[in-house]
C-alpha positions as CSV (number, residue, x, y, z in Angstrom):
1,X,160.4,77.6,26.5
2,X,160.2,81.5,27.6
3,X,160.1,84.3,25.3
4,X,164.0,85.1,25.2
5,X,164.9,81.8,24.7
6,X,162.7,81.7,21.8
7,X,163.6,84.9,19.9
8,X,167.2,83.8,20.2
9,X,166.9,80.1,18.7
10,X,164.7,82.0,16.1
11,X,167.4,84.8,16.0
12,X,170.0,81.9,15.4
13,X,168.4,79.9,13.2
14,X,166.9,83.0,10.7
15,X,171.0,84.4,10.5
16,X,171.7,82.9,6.9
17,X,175.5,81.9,7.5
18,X,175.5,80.7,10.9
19,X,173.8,77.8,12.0
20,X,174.1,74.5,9.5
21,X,171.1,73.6,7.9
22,X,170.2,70.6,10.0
23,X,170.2,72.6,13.0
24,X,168.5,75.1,11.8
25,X,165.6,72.8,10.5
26,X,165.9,71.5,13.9
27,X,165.4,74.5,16.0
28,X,162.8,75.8,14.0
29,X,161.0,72.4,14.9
30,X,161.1,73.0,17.6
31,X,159.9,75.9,18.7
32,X,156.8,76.1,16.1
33,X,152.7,76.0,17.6
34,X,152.2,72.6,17.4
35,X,149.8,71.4,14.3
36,X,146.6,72.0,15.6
37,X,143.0,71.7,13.4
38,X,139.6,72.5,14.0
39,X,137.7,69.0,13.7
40,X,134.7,69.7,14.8
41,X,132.4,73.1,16.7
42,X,129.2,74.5,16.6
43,X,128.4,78.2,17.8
44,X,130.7,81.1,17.8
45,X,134.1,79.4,18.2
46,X,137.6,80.9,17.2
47,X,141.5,79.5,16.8
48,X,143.8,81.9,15.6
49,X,148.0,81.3,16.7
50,X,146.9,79.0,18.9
51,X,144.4,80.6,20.9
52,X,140.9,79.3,20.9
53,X,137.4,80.9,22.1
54,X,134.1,79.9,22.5
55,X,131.5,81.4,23.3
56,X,128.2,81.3,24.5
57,X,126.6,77.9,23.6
58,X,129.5,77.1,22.0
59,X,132.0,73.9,21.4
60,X,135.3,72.9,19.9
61,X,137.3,70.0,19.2
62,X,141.3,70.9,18.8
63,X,143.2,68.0,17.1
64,X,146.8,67.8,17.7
65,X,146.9,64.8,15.0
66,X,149.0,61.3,17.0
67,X,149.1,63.2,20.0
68,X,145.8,64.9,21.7
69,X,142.1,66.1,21.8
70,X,141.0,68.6,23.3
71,X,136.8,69.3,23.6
72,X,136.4,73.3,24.8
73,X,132.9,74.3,26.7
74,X,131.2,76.8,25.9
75,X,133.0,80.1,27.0
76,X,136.6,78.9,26.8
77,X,139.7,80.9,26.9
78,X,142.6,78.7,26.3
79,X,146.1,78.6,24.1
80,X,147.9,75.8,23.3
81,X,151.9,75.6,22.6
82,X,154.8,73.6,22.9
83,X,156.6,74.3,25.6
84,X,159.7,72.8,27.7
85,X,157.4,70.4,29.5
86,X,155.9,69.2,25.8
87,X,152.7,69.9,24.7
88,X,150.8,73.0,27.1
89,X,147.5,74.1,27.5
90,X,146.9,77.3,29.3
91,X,143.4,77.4,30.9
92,X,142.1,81.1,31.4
93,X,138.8,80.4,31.5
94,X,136.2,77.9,31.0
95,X,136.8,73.8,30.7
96,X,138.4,71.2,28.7
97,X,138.3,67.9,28.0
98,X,141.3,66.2,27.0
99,X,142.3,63.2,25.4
100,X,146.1,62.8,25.5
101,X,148.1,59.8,23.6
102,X,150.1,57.5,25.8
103,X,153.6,58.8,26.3
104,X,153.1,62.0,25.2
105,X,153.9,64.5,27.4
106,X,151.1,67.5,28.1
107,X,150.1,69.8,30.5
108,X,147.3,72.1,31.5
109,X,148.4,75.3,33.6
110,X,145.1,76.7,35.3
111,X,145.2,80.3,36.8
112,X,145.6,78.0,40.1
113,X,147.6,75.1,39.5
114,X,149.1,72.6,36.9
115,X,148.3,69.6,36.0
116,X,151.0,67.4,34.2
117,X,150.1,64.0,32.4
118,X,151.8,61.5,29.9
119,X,148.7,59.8,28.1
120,X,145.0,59.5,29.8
121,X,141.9,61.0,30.0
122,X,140.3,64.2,32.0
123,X,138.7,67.5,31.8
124,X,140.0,70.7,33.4
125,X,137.9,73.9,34.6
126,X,139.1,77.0,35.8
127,X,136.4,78.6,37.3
128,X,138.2,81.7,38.1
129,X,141.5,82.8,39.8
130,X,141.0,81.2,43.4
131,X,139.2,77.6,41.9
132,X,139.7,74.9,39.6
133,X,138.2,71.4,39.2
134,X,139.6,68.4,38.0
135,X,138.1,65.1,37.0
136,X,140.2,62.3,36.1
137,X,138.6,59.5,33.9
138,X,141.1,57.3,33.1
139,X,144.9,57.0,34.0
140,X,147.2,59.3,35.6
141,X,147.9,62.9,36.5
142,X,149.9,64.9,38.7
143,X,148.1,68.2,40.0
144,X,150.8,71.0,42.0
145,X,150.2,74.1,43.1
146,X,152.1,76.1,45.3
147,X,153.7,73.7,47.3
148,X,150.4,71.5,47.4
149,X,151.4,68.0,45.2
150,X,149.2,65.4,44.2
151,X,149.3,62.3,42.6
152,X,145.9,61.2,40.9
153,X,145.2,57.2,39.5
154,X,141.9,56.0,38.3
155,X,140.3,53.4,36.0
156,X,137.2,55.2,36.3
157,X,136.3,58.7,37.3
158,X,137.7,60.7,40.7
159,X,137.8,64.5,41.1
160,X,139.2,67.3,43.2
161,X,138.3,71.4,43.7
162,X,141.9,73.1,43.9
163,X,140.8,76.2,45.7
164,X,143.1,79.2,47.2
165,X,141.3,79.3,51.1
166,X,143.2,81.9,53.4
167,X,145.7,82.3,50.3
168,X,146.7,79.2,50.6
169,X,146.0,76.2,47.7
170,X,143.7,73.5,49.0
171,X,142.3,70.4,47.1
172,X,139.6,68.8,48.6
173,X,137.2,65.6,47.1
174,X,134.7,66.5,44.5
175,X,132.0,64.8,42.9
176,X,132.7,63.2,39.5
177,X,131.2,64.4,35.7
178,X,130.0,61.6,34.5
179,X,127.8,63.6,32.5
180,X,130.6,64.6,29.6
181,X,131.1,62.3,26.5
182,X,135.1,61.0,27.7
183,X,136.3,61.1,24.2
184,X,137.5,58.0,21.8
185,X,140.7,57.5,20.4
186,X,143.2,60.0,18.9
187,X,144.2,59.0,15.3
């Protein structure tokens, strides 16, 4: 949902007389930061509206309780919101690991591209403003960017580099991660 939008559902449902209470309850619903908790970090890590750091060394685990996990790398910009397409993760810098419930709706948008899932497993890197990687463990995603599309479907790991070559997005084959720890079920 964009900024004007926003302000004026909040607008509309703040003015006392005017909307009913049920859609008022309901707007405001919709529109909050979705409940997100700290489960679990080590090193300097920060949340605060939303937006969580990392640094150096660092980890976190972002619960969206029924509905997502999210494992940040060390030296992780990202903020998390709900947004028209459901649950959104913007990647600035860093990578993710996500664990997404089946039919809910999420999506990471990396300075590159977006990816757009609705329950599986993968992580997410941006590794600056002309490269991203993707590793899909388990499931489905769709990756766009530009007017570059791709549909993604694994039962085990398979990974692209979505890379801007003579300005231009390009995905090419990468090798997989099987180093990270995919994680277990959300709860």
């Amino acid at each position: 949902m964009n900024k004007d939008k926003t302000a004026a559902l909040l607008s509309l449902a703040l003015t006392p007389k005017v909307p009913p209470k049920s859609l008022k309850e309901s707007i405001l619903r919709a529109v909050a930061a979705p409940p997100l908790e700290l489960r679990g970090s080590h090193g300097p890590v920060s949340l605060e509206h939303g937006v969580a750091r990392t640094g150096t060394g660092a980890r976190a685990e972002l619960r969206i309780r029924g509905q997502a996990l999210i494992v940040l790398n060390e030296n992780t910009r990202a903020t998390l919101r709900r947004g028209a397409r459901g649950l959104e993760l913007l990647l600035e810098a860093g990578g993710a690991m996500v664990h997404v419930v089946k039919n809910t709706a999420f999506s990471v948008q990396l300075p590159l591209g977006l990816i757009q899932v609705k329950g599986t497993w993968f992580y997410a890197e941006s590794r600056g403003p002309k490269e991203s990687y993707v590793c899909l463990c388990e499931g489905k995603l769709w990756l766009s960017a530009g007017g570059l599309r791709k549909v993604m479907k694994s039962s085990d790991h398979v990974a692209v580099t979505l890379a801007l070559r003579k300005g231009k997005p390009t995905l090419s084959k990468a090798p997989t991660l099987h180093w990270h720890p995919d994680t277990g079920p959300v709860g």
